[in-house]
C-alpha positions as CSV (number, residue, x, y, z in Angstrom):
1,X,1.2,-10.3,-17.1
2,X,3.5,-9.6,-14.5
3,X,7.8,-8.9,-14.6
4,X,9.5,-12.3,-13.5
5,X,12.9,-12.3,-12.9
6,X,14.9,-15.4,-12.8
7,X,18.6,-17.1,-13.2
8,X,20.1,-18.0,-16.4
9,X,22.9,-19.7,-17.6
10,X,21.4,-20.2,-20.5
11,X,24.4,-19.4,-23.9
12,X,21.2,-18.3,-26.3
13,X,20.0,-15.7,-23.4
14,X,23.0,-14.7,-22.3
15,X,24.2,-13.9,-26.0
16,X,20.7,-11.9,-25.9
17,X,22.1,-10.2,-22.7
18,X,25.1,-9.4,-24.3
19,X,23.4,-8.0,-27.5
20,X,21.0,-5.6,-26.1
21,X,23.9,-4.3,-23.8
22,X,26.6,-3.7,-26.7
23,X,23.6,-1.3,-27.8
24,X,22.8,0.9,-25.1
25,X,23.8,3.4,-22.4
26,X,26.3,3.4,-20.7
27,X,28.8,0.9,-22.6
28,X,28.5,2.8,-26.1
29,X,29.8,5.7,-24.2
30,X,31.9,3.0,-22.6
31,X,33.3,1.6,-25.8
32,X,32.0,-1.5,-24.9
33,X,31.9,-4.0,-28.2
34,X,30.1,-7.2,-28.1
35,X,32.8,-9.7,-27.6
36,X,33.3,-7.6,-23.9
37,X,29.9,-7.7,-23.4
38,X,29.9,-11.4,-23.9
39,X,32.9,-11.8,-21.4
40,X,30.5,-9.5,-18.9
41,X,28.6,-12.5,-18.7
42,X,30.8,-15.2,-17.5
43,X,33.3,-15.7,-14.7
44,X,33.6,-17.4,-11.5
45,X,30.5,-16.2,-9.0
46,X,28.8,-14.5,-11.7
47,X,25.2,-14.5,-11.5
48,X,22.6,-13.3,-14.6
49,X,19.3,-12.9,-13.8
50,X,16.9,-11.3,-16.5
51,X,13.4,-9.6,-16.5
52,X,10.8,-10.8,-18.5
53,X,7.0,-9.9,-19.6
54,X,5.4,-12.7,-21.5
55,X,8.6,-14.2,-22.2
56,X,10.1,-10.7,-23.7
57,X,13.5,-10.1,-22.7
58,X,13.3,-6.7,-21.0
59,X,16.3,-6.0,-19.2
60,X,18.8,-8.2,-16.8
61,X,21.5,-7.9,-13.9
62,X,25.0,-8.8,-13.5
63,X,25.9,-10.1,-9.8
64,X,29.9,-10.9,-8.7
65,X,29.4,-12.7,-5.4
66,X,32.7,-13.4,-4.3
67,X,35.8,-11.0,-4.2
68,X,36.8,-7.9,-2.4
69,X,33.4,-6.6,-2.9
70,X,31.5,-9.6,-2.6
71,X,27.7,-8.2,-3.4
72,X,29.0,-6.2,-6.2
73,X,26.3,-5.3,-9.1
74,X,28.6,-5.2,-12.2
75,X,25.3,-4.6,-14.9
76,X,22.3,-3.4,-15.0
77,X,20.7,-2.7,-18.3
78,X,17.4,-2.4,-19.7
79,X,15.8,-2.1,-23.1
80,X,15.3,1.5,-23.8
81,X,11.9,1.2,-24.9
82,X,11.2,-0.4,-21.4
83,X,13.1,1.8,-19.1
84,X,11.4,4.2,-16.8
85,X,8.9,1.4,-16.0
86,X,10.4,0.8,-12.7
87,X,12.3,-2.9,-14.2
88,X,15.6,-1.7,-13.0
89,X,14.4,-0.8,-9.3
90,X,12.7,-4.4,-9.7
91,X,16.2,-6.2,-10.3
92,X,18.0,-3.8,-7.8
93,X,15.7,-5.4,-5.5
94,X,16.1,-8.5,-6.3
95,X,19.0,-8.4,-6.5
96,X,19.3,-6.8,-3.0
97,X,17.6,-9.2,-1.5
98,X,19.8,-11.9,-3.1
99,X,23.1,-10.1,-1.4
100,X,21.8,-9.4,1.7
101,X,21.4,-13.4,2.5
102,X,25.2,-13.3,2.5
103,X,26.3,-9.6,3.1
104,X,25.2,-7.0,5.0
105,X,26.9,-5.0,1.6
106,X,25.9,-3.9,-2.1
107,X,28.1,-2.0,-4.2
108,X,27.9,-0.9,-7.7
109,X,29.9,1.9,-9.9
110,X,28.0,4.2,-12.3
111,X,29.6,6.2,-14.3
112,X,29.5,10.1,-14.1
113,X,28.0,10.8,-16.8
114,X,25.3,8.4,-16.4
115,X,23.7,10.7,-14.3
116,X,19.8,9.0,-14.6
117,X,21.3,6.0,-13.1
118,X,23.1,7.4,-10.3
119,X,19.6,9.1,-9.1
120,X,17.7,6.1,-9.2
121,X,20.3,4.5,-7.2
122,X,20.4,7.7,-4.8
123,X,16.8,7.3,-4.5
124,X,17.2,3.4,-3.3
125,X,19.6,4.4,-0.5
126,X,22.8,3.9,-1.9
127,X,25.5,6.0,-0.9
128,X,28.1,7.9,-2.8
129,X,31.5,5.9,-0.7
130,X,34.3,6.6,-3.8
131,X,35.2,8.2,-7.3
132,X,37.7,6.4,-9.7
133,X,38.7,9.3,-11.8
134,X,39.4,8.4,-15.5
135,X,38.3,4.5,-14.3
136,X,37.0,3.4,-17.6
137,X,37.4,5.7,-20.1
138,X,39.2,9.2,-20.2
139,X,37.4,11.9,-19.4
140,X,34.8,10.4,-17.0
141,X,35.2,8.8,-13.8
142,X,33.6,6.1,-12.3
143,X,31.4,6.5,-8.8
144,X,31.3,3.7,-6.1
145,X,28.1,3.3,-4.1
146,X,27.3,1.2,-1.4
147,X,23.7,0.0,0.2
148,X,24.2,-1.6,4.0
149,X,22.2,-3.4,6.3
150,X,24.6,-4.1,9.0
151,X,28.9,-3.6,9.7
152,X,30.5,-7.2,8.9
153,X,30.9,-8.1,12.6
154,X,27.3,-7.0,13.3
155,X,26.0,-9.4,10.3
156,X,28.6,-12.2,11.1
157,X,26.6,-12.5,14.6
158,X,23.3,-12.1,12.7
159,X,23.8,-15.4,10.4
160,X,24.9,-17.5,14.1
């Protein structure tokens, strides 16, 4: 059967969301525990959408819509025993073409050490446009990327 990604709100999944990222790369390193995890999950303009294989929770991303980076990707995370199938390019582009309907931007921040990540996302045109030294934790800084289709004004006169 094929991925399908989809929205959810739902507490039960989210809670699932929140599990399977508490336990992997890069919030362990992050000293992420799951009551911030949980919190990851929730807000004003938040979006969740999660990957699924015959109903099997496989990975999901976070999306802030709104704010001063409105098309910001704040999570991705998959299962470690399903990464490297290509899910996480799958939700970057969905998730893409998501932001893209309402911004010619998409940024994200990957940590430095989370060096995987940052090539994949390399690899789907995003562009190195910041570091935040010591951002999260000491020691490690944090790197902002960016993916454009278009300047503001160029995209304004695209949606008239």
């Amino acid at each position: 059967m094929s991925l399908t990604i989809e929205g959810t709100k739902e507490r039960i999944e989210l809670a699932a969301c929140a599990e399977m990222m508490c336990q992997s790369e890069p919030w362990i390193t992050l000293g992420r525990d799951l009551n911030a995890c949980r919190e990851a999950m929730v807000g004003d303009y938040k979006e969740v959408y999660v990957a699924r294989r015959n109903r099997e929770l496989l990975g999901f991303i976070v999306l802030q819509m709104k704010g001063a980076f409105a098309g910001y990707i704040q999570s991705v995370c998959i299962l470690p025993d399903a990464q490297g199938a290509g899910i996480g390019s799958s939700l970057i582009r969905f998730a893409e073409e998501r932001i893209f309907k309402v911004s010619p931007n998409v940024f994200l921040m990957v940590p430095s050490f989370n060096e995987n990540a940052a090539q994949l996302y390399f690899n789907m045109g995003y562009e190195k446009v910041g570091l935040l030294k010591n951002y999260s934790i000491d020691g490690h800084d944090e790197i902002l990327l960016r993916k454009t289709i278009a300047s503001w004004k160029s995209f304004s006169t695209l949606l008239n």
